[in-house]
C-alpha positions in Angstrom: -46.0 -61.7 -48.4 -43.2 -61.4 -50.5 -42.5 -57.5 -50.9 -39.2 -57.7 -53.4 -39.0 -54.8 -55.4 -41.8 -52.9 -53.3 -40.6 -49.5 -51.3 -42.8 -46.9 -49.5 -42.0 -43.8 -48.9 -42.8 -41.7 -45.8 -42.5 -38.3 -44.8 -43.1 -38.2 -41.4 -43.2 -34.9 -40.9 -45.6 -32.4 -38.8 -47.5 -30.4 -41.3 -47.6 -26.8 -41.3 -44.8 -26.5 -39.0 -42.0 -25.4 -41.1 -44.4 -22.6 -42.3 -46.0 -22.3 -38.9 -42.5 -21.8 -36.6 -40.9 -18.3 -36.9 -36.6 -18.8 -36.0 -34.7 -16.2 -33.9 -31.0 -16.6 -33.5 -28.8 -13.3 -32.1 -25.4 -14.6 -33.4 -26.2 -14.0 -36.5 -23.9 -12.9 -39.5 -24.8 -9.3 -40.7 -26.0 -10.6 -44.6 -27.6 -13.8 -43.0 -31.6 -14.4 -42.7 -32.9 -16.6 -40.6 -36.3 -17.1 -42.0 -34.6 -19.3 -44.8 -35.6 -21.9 -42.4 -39.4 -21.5 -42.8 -38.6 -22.4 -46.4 -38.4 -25.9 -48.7 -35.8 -26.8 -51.3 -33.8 -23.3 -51.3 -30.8 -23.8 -53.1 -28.0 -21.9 -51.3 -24.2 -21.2 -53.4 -21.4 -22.6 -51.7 -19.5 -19.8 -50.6 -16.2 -20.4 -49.3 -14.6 -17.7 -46.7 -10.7 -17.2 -46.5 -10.2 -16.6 -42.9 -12.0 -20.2 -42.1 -10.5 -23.1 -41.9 -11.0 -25.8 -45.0 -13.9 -23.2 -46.3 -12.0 -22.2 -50.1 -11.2 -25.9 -51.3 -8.9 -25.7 -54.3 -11.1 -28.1 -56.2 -13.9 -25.6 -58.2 -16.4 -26.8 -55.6 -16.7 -23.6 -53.6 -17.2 -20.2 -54.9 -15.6 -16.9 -54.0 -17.3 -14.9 -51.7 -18.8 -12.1 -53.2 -17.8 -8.8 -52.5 -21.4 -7.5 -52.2 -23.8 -9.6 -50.0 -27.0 -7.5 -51.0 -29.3 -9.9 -52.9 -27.5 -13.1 -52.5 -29.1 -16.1 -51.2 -27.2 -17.4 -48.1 -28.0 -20.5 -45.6 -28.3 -19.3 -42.2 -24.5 -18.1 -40.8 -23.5 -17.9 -37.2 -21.2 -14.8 -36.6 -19.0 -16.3 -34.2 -16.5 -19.0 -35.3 -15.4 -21.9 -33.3 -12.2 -22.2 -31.3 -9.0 -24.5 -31.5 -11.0 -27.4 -30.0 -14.2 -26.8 -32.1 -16.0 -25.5 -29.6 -17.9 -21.8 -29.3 -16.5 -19.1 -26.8 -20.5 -18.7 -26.5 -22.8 -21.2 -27.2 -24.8 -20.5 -29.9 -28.9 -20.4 -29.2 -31.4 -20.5 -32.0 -35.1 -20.6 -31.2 -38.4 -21.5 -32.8 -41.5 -20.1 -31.7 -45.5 -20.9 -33.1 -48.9 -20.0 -32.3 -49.5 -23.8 -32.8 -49.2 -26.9 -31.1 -47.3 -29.2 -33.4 -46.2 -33.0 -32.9 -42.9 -34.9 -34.1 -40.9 -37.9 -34.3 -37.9 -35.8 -33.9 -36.1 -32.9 -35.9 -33.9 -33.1 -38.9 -31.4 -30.5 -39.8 -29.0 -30.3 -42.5 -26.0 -28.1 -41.8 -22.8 -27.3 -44.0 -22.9 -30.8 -46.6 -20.7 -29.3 -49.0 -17.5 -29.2 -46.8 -18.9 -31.6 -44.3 -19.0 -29.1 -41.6 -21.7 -29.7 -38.6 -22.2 -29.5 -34.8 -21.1 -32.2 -32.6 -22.9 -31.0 -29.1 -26.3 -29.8 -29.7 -29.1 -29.4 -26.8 -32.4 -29.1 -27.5 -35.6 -28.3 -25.6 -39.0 -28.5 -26.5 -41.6 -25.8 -24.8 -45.4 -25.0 -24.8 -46.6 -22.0 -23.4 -43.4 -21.1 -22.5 -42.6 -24.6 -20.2 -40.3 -26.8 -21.1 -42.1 -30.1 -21.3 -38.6 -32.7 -22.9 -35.2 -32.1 -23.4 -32.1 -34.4 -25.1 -28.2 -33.9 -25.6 -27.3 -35.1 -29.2 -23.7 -35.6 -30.8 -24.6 -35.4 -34.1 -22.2 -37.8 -37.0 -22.9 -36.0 -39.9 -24.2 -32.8 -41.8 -27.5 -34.1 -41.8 -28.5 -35.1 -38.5 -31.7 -36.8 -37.4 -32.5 -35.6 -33.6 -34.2 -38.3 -33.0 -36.7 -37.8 -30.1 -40.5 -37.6 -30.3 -42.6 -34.7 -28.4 -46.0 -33.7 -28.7 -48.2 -30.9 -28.7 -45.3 -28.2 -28.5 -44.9 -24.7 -29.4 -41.0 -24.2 -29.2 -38.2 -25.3 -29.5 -34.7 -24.0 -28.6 -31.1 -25.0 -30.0 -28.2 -24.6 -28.0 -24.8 -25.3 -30.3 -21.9 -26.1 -28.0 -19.4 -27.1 -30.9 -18.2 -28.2 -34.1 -16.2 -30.5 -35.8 -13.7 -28.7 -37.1 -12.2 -25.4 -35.6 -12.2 -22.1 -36.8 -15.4 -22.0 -38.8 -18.7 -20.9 -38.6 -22.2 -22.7 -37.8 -24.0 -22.9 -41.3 -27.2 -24.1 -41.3 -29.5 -25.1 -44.1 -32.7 -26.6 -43.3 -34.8 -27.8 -40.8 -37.9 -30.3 -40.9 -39.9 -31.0 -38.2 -39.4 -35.0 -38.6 -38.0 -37.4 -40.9 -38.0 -39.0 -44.4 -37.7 -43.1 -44.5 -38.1 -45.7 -46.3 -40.2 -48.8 -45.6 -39.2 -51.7 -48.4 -38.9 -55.8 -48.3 -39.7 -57.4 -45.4 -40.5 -54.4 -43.1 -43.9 -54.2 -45.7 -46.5 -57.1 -44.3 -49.4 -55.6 -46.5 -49.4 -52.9 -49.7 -52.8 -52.8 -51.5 -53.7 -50.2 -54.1 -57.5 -49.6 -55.2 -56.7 -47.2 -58.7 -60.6 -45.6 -60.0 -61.1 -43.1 -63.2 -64.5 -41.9 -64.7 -63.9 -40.6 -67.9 -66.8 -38.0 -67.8 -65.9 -37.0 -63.7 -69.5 -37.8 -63.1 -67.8 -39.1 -59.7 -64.5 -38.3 -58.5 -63.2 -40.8 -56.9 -60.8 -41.1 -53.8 -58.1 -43.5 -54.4 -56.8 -45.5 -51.4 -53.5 -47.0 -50.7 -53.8 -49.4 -47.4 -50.3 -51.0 -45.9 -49.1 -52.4 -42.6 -45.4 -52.6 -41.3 -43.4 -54.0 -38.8 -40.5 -51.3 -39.1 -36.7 -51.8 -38.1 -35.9 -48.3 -37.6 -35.6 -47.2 -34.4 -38.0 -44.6 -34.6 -41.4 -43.9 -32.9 -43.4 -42.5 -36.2 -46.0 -40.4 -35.5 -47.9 -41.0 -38.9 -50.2 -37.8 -38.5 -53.2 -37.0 -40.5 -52.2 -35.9 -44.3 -48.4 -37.3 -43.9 -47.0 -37.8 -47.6 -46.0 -41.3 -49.0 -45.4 -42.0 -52.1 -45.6 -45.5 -53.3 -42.8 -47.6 -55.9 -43.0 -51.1 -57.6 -39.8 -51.9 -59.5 -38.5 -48.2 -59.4 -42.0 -47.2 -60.8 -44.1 -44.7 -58.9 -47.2 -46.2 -58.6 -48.9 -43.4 -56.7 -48.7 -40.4 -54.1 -50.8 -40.4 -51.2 -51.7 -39.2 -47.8 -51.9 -40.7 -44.4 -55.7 -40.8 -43.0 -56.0 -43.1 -40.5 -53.2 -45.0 -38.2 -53.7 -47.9 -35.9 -50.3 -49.0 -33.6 -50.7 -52.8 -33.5 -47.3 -53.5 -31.5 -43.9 -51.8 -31.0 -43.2 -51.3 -34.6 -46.4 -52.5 -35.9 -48.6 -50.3 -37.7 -51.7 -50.2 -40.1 -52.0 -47.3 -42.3 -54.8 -46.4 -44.6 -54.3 -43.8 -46.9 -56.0 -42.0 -49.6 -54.6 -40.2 -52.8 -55.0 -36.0 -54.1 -58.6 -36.2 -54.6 -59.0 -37.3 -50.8 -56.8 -34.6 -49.7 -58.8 -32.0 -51.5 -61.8 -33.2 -49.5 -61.0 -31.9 -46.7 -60.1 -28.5 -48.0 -63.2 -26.1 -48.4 -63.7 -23.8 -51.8 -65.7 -20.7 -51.9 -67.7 -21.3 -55.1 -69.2 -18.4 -57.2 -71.2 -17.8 -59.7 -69.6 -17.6 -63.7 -70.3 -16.1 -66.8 -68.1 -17.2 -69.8 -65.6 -18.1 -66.8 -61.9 -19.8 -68.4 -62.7 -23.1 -67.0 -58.4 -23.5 -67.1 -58.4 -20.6 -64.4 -60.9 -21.9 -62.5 -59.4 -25.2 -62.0 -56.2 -23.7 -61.3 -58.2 -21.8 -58.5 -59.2 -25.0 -57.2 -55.7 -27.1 -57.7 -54.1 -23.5 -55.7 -56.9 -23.8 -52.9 -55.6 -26.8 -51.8 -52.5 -26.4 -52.6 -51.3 -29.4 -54.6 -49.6 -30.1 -57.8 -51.6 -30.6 -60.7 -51.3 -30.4 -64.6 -53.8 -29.6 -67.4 -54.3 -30.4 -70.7 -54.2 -27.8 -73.2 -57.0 -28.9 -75.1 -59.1 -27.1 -72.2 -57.3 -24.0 -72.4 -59.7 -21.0 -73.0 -62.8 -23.2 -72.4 -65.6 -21.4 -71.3 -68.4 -22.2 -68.8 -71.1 -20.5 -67.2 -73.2 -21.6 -64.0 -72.7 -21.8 -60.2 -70.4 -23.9 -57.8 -71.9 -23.3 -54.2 -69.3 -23.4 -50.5 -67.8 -26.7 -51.2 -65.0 -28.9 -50.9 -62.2 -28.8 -53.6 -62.7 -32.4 -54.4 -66.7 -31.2 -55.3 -65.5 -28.1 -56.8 -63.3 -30.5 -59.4 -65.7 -32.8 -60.3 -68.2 -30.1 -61.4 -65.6 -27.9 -63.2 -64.2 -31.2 -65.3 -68.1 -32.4 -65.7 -69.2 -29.7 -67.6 -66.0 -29.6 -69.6 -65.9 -33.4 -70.5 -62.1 -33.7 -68.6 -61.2 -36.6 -66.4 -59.6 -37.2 -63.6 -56.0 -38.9 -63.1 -53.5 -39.5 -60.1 -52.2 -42.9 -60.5 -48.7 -43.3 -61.2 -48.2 -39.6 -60.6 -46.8 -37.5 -57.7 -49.7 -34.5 -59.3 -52.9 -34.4 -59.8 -53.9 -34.6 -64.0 -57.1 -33.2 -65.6 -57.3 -34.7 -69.2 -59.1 -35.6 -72.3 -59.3 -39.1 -72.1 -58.1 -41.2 -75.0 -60.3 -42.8 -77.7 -57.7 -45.2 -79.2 -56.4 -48.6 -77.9 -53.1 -48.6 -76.2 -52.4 -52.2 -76.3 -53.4 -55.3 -77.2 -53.5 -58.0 -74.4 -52.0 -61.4 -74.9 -54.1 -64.5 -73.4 -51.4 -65.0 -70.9 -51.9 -62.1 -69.5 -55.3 -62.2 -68.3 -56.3 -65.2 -66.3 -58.9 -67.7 -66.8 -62.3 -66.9 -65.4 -64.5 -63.4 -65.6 -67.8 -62.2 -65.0 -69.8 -59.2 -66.5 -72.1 -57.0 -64.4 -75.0 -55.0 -66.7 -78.1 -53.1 -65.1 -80.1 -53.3 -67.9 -80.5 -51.2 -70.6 -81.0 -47.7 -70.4 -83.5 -46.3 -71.9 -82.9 -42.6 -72.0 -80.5 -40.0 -70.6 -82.1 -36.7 -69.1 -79.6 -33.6 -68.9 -80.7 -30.4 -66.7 -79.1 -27.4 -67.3 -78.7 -23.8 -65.1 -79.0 -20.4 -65.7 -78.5 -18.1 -63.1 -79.8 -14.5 -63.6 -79.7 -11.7 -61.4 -82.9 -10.1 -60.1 -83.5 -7.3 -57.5 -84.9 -9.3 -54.7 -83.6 -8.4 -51.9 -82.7 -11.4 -49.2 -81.3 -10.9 -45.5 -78.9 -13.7 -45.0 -77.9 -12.5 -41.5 -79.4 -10.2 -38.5 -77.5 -9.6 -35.3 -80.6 -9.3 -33.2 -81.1 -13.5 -34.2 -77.6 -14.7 -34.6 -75.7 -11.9 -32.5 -72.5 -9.6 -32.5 -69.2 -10.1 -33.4 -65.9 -9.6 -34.9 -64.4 -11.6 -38.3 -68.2 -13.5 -38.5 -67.8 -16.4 -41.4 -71.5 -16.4 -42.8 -72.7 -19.0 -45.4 -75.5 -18.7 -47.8 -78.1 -20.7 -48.5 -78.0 -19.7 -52.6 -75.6 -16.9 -54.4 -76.3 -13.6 -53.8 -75.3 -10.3 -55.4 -75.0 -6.7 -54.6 -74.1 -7.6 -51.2 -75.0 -4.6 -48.4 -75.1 -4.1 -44.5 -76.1 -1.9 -41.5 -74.5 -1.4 -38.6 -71.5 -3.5 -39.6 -69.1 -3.7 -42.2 -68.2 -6.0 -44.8 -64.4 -7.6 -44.4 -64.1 -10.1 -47.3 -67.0 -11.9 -49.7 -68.2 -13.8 -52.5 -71.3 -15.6 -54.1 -72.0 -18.0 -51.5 -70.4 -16.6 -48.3 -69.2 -13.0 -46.4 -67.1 -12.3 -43.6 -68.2 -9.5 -41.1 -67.6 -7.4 -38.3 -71.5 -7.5 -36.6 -72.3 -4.5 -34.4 -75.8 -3.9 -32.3 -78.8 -4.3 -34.9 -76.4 -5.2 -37.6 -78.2 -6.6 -40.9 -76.5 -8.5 -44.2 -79.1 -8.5 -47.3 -77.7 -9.6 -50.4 -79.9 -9.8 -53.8 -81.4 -13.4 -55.6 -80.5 -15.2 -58.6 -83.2 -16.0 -60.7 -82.3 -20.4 -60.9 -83.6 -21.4 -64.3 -83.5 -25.1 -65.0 -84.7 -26.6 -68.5 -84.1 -30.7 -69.1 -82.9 -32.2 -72.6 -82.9 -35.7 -73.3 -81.5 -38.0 -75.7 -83.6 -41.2 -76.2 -82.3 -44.7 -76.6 -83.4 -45.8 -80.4 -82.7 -49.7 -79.2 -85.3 -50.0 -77.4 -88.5 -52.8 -77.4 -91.4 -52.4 -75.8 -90.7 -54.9 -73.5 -88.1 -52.6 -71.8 -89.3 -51.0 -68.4 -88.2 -47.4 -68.8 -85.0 -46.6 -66.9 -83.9 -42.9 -67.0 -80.8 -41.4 -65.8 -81.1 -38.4 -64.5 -78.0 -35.8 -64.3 -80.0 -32.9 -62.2 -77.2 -31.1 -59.7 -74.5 -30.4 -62.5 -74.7 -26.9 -61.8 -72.2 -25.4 -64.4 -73.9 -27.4 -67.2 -75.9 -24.2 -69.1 -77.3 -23.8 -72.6 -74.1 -23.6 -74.1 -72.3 -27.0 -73.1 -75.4 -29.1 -72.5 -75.9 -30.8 -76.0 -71.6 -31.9 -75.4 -72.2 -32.9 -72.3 -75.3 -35.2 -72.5 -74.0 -37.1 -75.7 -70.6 -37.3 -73.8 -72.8 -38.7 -70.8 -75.2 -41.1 -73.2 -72.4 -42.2 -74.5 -70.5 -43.2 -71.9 -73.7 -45.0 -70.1 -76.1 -46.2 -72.6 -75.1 -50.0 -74.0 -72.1 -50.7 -72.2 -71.5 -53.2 -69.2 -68.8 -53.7 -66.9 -66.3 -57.0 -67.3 -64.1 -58.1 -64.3 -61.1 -59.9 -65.3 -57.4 -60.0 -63.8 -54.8 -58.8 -65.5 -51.0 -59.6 -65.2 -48.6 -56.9 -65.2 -45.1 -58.9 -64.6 -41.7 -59.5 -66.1 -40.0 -62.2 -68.0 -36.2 -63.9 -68.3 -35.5 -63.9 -71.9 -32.7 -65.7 -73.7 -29.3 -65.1 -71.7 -27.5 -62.1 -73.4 -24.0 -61.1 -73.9 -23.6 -58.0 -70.6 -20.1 -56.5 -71.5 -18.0 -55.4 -68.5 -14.4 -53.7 -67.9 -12.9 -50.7 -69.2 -12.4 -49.8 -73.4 -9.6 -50.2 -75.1 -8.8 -49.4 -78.8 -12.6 -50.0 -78.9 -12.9 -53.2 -77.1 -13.3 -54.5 -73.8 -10.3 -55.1 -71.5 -11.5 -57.6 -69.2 -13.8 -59.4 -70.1 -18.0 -60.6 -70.8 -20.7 -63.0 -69.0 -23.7 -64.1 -70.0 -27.1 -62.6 -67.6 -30.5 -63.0 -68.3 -32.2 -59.7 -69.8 -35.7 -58.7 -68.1 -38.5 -58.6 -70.4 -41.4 -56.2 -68.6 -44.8 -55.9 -70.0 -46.4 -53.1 -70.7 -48.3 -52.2 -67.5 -52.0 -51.3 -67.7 -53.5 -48.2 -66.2 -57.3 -46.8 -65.1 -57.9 -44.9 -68.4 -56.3 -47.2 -71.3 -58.8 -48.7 -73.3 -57.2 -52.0 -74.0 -57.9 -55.2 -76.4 -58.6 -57.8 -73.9 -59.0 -61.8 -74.4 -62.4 -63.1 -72.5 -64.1 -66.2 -72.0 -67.5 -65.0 -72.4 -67.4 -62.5 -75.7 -64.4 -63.8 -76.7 -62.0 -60.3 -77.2 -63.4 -57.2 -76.8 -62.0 -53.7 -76.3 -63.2 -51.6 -73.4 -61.3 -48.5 -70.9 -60.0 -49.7 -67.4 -62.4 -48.0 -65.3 -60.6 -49.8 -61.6 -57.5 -51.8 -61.1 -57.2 -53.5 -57.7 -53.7 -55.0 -56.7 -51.8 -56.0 -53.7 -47.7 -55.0 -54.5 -46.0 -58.2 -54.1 -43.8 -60.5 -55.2 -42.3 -59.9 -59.6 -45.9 -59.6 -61.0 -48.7 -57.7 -60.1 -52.1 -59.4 -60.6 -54.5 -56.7 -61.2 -58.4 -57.3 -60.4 -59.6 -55.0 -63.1 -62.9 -53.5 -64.6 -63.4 -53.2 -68.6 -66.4 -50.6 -69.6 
């Protein structure tokens, strides 16, 4: 496979561990903190100190050091500076400690960039439970140093900095991350195939995958955990972000990675639910999108959107799709490094060319629908009282998780205490004879449907049914089942390939040199200029040529595509 222009990007790096690994370090300076470390992307000032050596360059690069340290933002500063030869009177130790068991390909640390000032004998030793289970000597080359050495399962680790490149000046250090960031591009890249799905109404959300094999020339022994980051480029262009799921090891540097996008991530990651009256349906995706803790952005159209209804204990992904169901939003992560809930376009973004789209489709129809049948919820409450846990059945205990069956209200216990709870779940401390009652929701449900008018009576009836959209109520359920019968009744699905690529036009005139009384000095040549289509997206309703209806216009519901080579030929679906 030819990979040209393809590059992957990899963070190999152990999840939860910056967060999850609390730093000690006793030469510290007085204004220092070492718990900058459990931090990302701080941006520290580049102080410059008169008694060190090369510290206040002459250049504007450094600023003074301020005469009050209170509030200022420093990287972490040793207190002792080095000798003649670079090297500390007393070695300096800084220590990490977790409650977790964490796995690495090694450790990267970035010390003093700015003036290029960084330890050249550095110990290390990796512990769990307090036993040191690997060990390595390192003479680190530059200011940010890969310690490159992979452990598993530890709980510590311990620093010991011998000395530094330069003498008289202090250890500064201003990051750490449990592994490494790399690169996979060209030839290292065997496979690279991205499946891209949208539906415009978030009836289903779908995961995204992003599958890709390499035969790496780093001399590194990748760990490729469970929810690693990579983010994915064709030509520069981010086609996606995504997040390892499953790893095979095929050889020495030979791996198979599958990998699925945001929405797959947020799968994983439970959601409490409630029940909502008049609820901002903006807030309540951002509770979602802050759940799992990923970057997202929303439309303002659906800003101060209201809905009403029920989301039971969930996932995030579920959570989502229910949310952006009963608000007609859809669901976007290709191309992005965030997830994007938006209103989905109604207008035509481009209008194909036959050399485009290659010879030979098919369309796939079901038949035609005949009717579409909408259920909608209301939840009232009622003063039925329900026990939804008893000590004498399910027994004692401290910090108890307990999940209902269906919401409750006016939550109450004996011979225990409440710690925490919502609609569909409580957390409680259970003593002897210890009872949780909570009261019902009355569930209403009442159908609407919207008939098909084209319809003979040679059609055998065939009803879609939306029945579990639990936030659909009275007030959104005429939007929601046109948006729905419109989006299902009389269309069909058309598979056809699509070329995005890129062209040599004519040769143009590239200018070249330095200007001089407003020409050039040296000279021109002639190189040809790159002509890129427009790429397609899931989403874009585009003007297609076909060989069975001729041209038709229809929304890219999936692209398929393997990252290859100056084109991509895209096996896509038009709805």
């Amino acid at each position: 496979m030819n990979n040209r222009g393809v590059s992957v990007k990899y963070g190999d790096i152990a999840r939860g561990a910056k967060e999850g690994f609390s730093p000690s370090m006793t030469d510290l300076e007085s204004f220092s903190n070492v718990s900058v470390l459990k931090k990302n992307n701080v941006n520290f000032p580049n102080y410059g100190n008169p008694i060190e050596d090369y510290s206040v360059l002459l250049d504007g690069s450094v600023q003074p050091f301020p005469s009050e340290t209170y509030g200022k933002t420093f990287a972490v500063w040793s207190d002792s500076l080095s000798g003649e030869d670079g090297r500390f009177s007393s070695p300096i130790v800084l220590e990490f400690s977790a409650n977790d068991l964490f796995t690495s390909s090694g450790i990267t640390m970035t010390f003093d960039a700015d003036k290029e000032i960084y330890p050249i004998e550095v110990a290390i030793e990796w512990s769990r439970g307090g036993d040191v289970i690997a060990s390595e000597s390192f003479q680190p080359n530059s200011a940010s140093y890969f310690f490159n050495k992979k452990v598993e399962y530890y709980d510590g680790v311990k620093f010991t900095f011998f000395r530094l490149n330069l003498p008289n000046n202090r250890l500064r250090i201003y990051s750490i991350d449990y592994g490494i960031g790399v690169v996979f591009r060209g030839d290292e890249l065997t496979t690279a195939k991205i499946i891209q799905q949208i539906d415009p109404i978030s009836s289903e959300l779908f995961i995204n995958p992003f599958d890709f094999e390499i035969n790496s020339r780093k001399n590194i022994e990748f760990s490729f955990q469970s929810q690693q980051p990579i983010s994915v480029y064709f030509d520069g262009n981010l086609k996606g972000t995504f997040f390892v799921k499953k790893a095979n090891k095929k050889a020495k540097n030979q791996w198979s990675i599958q990998s699925d996008d945001y929405i797959g991530l947020m799968d994983t990651i439970p959601f409490s639910g409630g029940v909502y009256l008049n609820a901002d349906a903006d807030l309540l995706i951002r509770d979602v999108f802050e759940t799992a803790k990923i970057q997202y952005k929303i439309d303002d159209v659906f800003v101060g959107e209201k809905i009403s209804g029920h989301i039971p204990y969930t996932n995030c992904r579920e959570a989502l799709k229910q949310i952006c169901f009963a608000i007609g939003a859809a669901i976007k992560t290709s191309g992005l490094d965030f997830v994007y809930v938006f209103k989905p376009s109604d207008s035509v973004s481009q209008t194909l060319p036959e050399s485009r789209v290659m010879v030979g489709q098919d369309s796939s129809e079901d038949g035609i629908i005949t009717a579409v049948e909408m259920t909608y919820h209301e939840y009232k409450p009622n003063a039925e009282e329900s026990i939804v846990y008893s000590a004498e059945e399910d027994g004692v205990g401290e910090g108890l998780f307990i999940i209902f069956s269906e919401p409750l209200h006016d939550l109450s216990i004996q011979n225990g205490e409440i710690l925490s709870y919502g609609s569909n779940h409580a957390v409680i401390n259970a003593s002897v004879g210890a009872v949780l009652s909570g009261k019902k929701y009355d569930h209403v449900k009442t159908t609407k449907t919207k008939r098909n008018p084209i319809v003979s009576s040679a059609d055998l009836e065939n009803v879609v049914s939306v029945k579990d959209a639990t936030l659909v109520s009275r007030s959104n359920v005429d939007k929601i089942l046109n948006l729905c019968y419109n989006e299902i009744v009389g269309k069909r699905d058309i598979n056809l390939k699509i070329i995005d690529g890129k062209h040599h036009a004519d040769q143009g005139i590239v200018r070249f040199g330095e200007k001089k009384d407003g020409s050039f000095k040296y000279g021109e040549e002639k190189k040809p200029l790159v002509i890129y289509d427009e790429p397609t997206d899931v989403g874009d309703i585009v003007n297609a040529p076909t060989d069975i209806f001729g041209r038709v216009e229809g929304r890219i519901v999936k692209q398929s595509f393997s990252l290859g080579g100056g084109i991509l030929v895209k096996d896509s679906v038009l709805r």
